[in-house]
TORDRENFI-430944 format. One record per residue (C-alpha): x, y, z. Coordinates in steps of 0.2 Angstrom, whole numbers, always signed. Each point is the difference from the previous one (the first is absolute). Example, Ala and Ser with C-alpha at 12.3 -4.5 7.8 and 13.67 -1.06 7.14 Angstrom:
<kolnus>
((+62 -22 +39))
((+6 +17 -3))
</kolnus>
This chain:
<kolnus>
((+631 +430 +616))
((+4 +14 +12))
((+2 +11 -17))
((-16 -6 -5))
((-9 +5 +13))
((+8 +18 +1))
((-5 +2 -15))
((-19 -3 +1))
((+0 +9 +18))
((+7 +15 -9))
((-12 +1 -14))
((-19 -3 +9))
((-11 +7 -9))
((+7 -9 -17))
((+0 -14 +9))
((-17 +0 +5))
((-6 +7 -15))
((+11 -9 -19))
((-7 -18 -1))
((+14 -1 -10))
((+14 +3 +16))
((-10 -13 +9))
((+2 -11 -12))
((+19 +1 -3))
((+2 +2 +20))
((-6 -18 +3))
((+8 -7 -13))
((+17 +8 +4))
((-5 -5 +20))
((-1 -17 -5))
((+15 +0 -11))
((+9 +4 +14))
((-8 -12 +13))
((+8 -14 -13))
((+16 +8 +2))
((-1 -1 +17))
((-5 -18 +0))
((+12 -6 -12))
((+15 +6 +11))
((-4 -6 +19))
((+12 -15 +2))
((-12 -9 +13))
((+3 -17 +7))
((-16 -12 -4))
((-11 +2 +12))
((+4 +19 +7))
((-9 +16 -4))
((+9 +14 -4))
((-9 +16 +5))
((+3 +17 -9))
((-9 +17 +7))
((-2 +11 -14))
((-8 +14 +10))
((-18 +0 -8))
((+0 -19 -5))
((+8 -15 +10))
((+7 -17 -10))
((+1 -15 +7))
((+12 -13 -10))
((-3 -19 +0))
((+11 -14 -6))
((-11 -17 +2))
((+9 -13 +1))
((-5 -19 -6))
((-2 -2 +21))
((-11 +10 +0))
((-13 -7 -11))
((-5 -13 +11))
((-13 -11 -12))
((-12 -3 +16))
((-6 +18 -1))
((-9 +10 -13))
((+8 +19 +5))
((+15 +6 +6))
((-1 +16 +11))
((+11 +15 -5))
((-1 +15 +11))
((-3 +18 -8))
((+12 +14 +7))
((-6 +13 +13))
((+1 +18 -4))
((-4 +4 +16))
((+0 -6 +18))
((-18 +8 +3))
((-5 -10 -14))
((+4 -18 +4))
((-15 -3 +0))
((-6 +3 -17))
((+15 -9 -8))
((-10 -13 -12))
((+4 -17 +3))
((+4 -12 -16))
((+4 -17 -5))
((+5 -4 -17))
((-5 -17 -8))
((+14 -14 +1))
((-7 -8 -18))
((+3 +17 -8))
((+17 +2 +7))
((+6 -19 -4))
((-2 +6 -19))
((+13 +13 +4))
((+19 -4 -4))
((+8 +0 +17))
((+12 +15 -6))
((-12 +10 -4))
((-13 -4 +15))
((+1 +19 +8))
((-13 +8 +6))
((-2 +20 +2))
((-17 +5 +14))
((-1 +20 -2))
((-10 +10 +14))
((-3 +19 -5))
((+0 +15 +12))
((-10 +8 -15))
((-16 -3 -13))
((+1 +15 -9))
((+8 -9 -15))
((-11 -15 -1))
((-17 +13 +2))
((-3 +6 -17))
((-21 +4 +1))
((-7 +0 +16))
((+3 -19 +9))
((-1 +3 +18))
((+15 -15 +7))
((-5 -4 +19))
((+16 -12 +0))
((+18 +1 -2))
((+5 -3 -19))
((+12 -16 -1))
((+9 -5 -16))
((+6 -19 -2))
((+14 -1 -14))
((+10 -14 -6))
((+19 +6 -10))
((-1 +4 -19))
((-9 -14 -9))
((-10 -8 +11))
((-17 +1 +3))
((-14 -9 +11))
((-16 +2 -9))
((-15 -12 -1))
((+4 -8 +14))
((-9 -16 +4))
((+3 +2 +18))
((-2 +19 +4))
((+9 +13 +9))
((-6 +3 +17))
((+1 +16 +10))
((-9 +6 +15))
((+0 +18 +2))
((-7 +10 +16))
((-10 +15 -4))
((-9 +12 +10))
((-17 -4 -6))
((-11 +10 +11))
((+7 +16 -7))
((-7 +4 -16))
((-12 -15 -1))
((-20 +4 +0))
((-15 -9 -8))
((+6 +4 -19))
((+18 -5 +2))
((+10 -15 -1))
((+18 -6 +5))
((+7 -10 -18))
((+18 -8 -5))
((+6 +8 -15))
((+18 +0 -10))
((+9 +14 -9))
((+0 -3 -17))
((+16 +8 -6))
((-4 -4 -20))
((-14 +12 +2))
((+2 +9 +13))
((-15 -4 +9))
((-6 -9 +15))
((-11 -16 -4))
((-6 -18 +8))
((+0 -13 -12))
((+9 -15 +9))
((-1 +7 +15))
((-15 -6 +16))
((-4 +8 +13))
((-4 -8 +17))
((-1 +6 +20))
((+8 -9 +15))
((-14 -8 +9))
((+10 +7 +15))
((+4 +16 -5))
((-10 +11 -10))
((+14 +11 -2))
((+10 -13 -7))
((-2 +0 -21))
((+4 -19 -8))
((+6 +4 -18))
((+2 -16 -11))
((+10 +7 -17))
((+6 -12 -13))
((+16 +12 -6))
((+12 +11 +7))
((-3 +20 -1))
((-4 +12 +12))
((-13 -2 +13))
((-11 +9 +12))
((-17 +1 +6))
((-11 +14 -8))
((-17 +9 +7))
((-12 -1 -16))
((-20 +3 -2))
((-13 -13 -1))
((+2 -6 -18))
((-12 +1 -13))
((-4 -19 -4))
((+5 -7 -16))
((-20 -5 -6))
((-5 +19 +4))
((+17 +7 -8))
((-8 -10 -16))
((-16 +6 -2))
((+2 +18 +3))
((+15 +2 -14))
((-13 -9 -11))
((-14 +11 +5))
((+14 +18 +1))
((+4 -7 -22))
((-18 -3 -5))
((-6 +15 +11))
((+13 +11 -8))
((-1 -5 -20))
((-16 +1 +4))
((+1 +21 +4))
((+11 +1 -11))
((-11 -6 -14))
((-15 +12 +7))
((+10 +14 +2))
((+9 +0 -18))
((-18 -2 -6))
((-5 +17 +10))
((+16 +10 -8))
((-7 -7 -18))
((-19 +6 +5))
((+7 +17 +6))
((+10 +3 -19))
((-11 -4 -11))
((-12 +10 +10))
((-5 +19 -2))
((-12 +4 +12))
((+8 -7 +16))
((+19 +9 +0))
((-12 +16 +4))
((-3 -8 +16))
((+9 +2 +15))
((-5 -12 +10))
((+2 -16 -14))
((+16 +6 -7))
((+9 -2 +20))
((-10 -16 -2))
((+10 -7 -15))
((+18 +9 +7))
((-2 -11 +14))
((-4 -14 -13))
((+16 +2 -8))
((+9 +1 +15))
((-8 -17 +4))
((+3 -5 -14))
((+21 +2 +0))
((-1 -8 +17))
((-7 -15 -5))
((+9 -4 -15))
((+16 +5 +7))
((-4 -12 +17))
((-5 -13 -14))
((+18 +2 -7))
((+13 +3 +16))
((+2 -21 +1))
((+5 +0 -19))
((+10 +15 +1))
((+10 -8 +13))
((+6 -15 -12))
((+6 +12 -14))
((+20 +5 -1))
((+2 +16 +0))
((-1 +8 +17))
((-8 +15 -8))
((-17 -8 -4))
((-4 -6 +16))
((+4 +16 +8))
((-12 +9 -13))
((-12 -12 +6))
((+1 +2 +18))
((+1 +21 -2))
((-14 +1 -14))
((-12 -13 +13))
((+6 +12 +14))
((-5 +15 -8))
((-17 -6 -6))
((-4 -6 +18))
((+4 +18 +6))
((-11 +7 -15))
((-14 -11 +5))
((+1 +8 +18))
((-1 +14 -5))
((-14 +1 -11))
((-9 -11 +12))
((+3 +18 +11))
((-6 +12 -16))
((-16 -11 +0))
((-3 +6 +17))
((+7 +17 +0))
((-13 +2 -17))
((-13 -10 +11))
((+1 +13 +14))
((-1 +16 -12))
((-14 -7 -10))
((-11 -5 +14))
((+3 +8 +14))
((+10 +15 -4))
((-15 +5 -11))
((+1 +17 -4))
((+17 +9 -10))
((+7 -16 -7))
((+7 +6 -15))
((+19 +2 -3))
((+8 +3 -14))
((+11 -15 -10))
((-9 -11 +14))
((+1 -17 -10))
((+18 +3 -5))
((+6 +6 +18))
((-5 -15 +4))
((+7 -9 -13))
((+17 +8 +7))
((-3 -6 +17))
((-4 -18 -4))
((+13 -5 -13))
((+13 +12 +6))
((+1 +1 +19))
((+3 -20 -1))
((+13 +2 -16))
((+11 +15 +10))
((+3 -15 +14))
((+3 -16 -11))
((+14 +14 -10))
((+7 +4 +17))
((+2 -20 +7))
((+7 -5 -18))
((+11 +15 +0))
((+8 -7 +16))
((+4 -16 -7))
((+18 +4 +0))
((+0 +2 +21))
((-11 -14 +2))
((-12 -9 -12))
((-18 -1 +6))
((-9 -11 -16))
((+7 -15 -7))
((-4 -20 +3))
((-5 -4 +18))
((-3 -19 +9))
((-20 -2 +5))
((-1 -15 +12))
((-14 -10 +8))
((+5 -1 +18))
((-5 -18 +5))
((+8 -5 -17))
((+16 +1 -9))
((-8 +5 -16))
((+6 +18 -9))
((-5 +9 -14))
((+11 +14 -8))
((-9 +16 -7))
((+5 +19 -3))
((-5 +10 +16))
((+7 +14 +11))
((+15 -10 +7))
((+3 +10 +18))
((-14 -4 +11))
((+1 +18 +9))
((+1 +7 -15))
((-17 -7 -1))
((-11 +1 +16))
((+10 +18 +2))
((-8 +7 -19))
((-15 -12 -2))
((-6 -2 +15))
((+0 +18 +6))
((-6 +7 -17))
((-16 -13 +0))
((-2 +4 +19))
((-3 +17 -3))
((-11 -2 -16))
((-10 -13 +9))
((-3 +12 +15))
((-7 +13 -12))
((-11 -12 -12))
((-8 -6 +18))
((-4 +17 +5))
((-8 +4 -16))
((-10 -15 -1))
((-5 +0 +17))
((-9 +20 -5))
((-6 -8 -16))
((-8 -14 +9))
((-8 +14 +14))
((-4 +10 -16))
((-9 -14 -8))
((-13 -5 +18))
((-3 +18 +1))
((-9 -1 -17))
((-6 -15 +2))
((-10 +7 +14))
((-5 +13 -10))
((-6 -10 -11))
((-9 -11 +10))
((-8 +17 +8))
((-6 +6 -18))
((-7 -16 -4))
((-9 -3 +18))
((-8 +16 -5))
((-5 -3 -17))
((-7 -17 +7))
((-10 +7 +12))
((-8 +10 -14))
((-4 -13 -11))
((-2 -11 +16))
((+12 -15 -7))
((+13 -7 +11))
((+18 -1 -6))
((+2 -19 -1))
((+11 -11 +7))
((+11 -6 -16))
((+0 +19 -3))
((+11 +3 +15))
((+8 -15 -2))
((+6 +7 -18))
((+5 +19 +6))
((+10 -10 +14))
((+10 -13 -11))
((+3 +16 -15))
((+9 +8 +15))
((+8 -13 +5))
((+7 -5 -16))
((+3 +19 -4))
((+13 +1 +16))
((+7 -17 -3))
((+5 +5 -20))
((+6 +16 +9))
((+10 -9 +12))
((+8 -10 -16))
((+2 +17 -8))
((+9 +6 +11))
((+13 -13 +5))
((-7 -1 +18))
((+1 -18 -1))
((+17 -2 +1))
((-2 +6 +16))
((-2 -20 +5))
((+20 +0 -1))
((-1 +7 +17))
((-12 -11 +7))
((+11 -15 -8))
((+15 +6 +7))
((+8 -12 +14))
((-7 -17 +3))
((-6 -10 -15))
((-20 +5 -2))
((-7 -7 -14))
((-16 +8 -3))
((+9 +14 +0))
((+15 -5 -13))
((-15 -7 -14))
((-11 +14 +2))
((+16 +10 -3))
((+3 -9 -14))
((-17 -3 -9))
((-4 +21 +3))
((+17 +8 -5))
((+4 -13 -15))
((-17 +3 -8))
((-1 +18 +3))
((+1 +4 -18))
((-14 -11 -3))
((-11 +9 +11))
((+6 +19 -6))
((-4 -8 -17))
((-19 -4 +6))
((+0 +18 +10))
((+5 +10 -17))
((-13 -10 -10))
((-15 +7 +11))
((+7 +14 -1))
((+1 +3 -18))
((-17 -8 +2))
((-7 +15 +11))
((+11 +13 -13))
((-10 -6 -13))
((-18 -1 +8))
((+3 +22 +5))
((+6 +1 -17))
((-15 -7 -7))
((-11 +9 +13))
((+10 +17 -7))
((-2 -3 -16))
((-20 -3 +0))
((-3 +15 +12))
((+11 +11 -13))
((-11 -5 -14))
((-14 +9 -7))
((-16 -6 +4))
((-12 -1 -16))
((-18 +0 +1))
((-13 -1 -12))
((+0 +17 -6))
((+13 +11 -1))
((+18 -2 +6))
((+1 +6 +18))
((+13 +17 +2))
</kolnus>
């Protein structure tokens, strides 16, 4: 064991970092703590106590004394690791019916306190108690236990706890390497609020973790139906917008609706590729999954960043006015928006061999034990570290330039107003009340399909970050599933308003006959 430990203390970093060396760490750890267990010649009755510098075992020989029928437990005591520690040493007492079924030879229980969590932390879990381990020698088990395992352990709850957190019993699940509570409940001392009650019915590791308000199972429900229909829906309505831009001739000449349809198309992979990453994950080789996860990744990044060219095109053709014209404009930014986001989804695939970032990944609903498996970025700072800080900055920018297009759009609306005041004072009409009405809800609707656009709305991650809102999280959902609908609707008038100038060109181009002679 002390061979063990020297060996992960001398490589941290792969430690920390190879899922894989975790994986084979506990496994070995455990082997080991077997071993241990199989060789203490104890006397019925005694503990044996072994101090393994970061973890401390405690061995138990229960005896047929012990088991006295009038009780429903028998108390154990987990080793202490420390002396200042005594008093967050869990107490436990094992079931007496579960331990009857148990030959008398092989009645020998193992309670393992660590020192460390690092091994048993593999995304982000925050463990507010110490981690015990309850094993029985090779071959048996207690699992589905009619009477369950009780254990108190003593946290220090007024640490990390606010409004948005709770304290909850969970066990190390070492077949998928993941903490989980099925079996397990959760209750408080009515003494003590320090005091955790954890009622599991099998024998793994325990502890006490700080989660989040969970997301409850009803809700969880209706926003994945609403997220699938939303999204086959965009993706319906923004292939339809690629197949109006090619078999179309007039509109590749503008600017302005051939960035509409690039962002179309990036939609359009994001969607189908997000309605893919569960099936992904059940096929066999590893390969297609990780294509998956990378070619969703990449189209989220291209959506981003066309949802930045929108405003950066925006900016140049309504307030920066005057000298817009660069040369290759369209296929400059054709560069920027499909290549910026392919250069990083080459690098993180190219790095595959140090550390794997997409591949099938566990999503969990926290207040249930319920799990999906689809193909997505598998290291979760790998994630907020790229994604987050690339959106951050593009949202910062498309909330700039939509604030000065909004601005942009009151000032001629004033002036407007001012041209018409004058011409009604002429005629000596009134602009009407629907009339107002009208110019305000065009503007509004104009900055509201802007806001869609440009990928502002997004922007409600923030404001759902941290404690459950729900408002927030459908209003997330319904906006940003259906956002290919809404770019499909914005294209329409505008190939609507293409078609009017071109109409209007064409008739003020034509020759004007008269009834005499053809005008010169």
């Amino acid at each position: 064991m002390m061979q063990l430990f020297y060996i992960r203390d001398s490589c941290p970093l792969l430690f920390t970092t190879n899922h894989e060396v975790k994986t084979t760490f506990i496994s070995v750890e455990r082997q080991i703590i077997h071993n241990i267990m199989g060789t203490s010649l104890i006397e019925p009755g005694g503990p044996k106590y072994h101090n393994l510098k970061l973890l401390s075992l405690n061995v138990f020989n229960i005896s047929d004394g012990d088991l006295n029928a009038t009780k429903a437990w028998i108390q154990t005591k987990a080793p202490q690791l420390l002396p200042q520690n005594e008093s967050f040493i869990p107490e436990t007492w094992l079931p007496i019916d579960a331990l009857n079924s148990i030959p008398k030879e092989k009645r020998i229980i193992g309670l393992v306190s660590y020192m460390q969590q690092s091994q048993f932390q593999f995304k982000r879990e925050e463990v507010l108690s110490t981690i015990l381990r309850i094993e029985l020698v090779e071959g048996q088990h207690l699992y589905n236990l009619i009477t369950p395992i009780k254990m108190v352990f003593r946290v220090d709850a007024n640490r990390d706890m606010d409004n948005e957190t709770m304290l909850q019993c969970h066990y190390f699940d070492e077949q998928e390497y993941r903490w989980k509570t099925d079996g397990c409940e959760t209750s408080s001392s009515l003494n003590n609020s320090n005091h955790i009650i954890c009622n599991c019915n099998h024998a793994t590791p325990f502890a006490v973790l700080l989660i989040r308000q969970p997301i409850a199972m009803i809700h969880w429900t209706i926003l994945s139906y609403i997220t699938y229909m939303g999204c086959g829906l965009s993706a319906f309505f923004t292939a339809l917008s690629l197949v109006m831009y090619v078999f179309s001739r007039n509109h590749r000449k503008d600017y302005s609706i051939s960035i509409h349809v690039s962002l179309s198309g990036a939609l359009f992979l994001l969607n189908s590729t997000f309605l893919l990453t569960e099936w992904g994950a059940t096929i066999e080789p590893d390969w297609v999954c990780v294509f998956v996860a990378a070619l969703m990744h990449y189209s989220l990044l291209c959506s981003f960043t066309w949802m930045a060219i929108e405003a950066l095109h925006l900016y140049l053709l309504l307030i920066k006015v005057f000298n817009t014209y660069y040369k290759h404009y369209l296929v400059k930014l054709s560069l920027a928006g499909w290549g910026i986001p392919g250069v990083i989804v080459a690098i993180s695939l190219g790095m595959k061999d140090f550390k794997p970032f997409y591949g099938i990944t566990q999503m969990t609903v926290a207040d249930t034990n319920q799990t999906n498996a689809i193909c997505w970025i598998t290291d979760d700072s790998f994630f907020y570290s790229l994604n987050l800080v690339y959106f951050t900055l593009i949202f910062i920018f498309n909330s700039g330039i939509l604030m000065a297009v909004a601005s942009s759009i009151c000032k001629i609306k004033q002036v407007y107003r001012g041209g018409l005041k004058q011409q009604t004072n002429t005629a000596g009409d009134s602009w009407s009340i629907p009339e107002r009405f009208g110019a305000t809800c065009r503007s509004s609707l104009t900055v509201l399909g802007l806001t869609c656009l440009m990928g502002t709305t997004w922007g409600l991650a923030f404001l759902g970050s941290g404690y459950v809102n729900y408002p927030i999280l459908y209003l997330f959902c319904i906006f940003n599933s259906i956002q290919g609908f809404f770019i499909f609707l914005w294209i329409c008038q505008s190939v609507r308003k293409q078609r009017r100038r071109y109409a209007e060109d064409r008739m003020t181009s034509s020759p004007v006959k008269t009834t005499g002679t053809k005008a010169e």
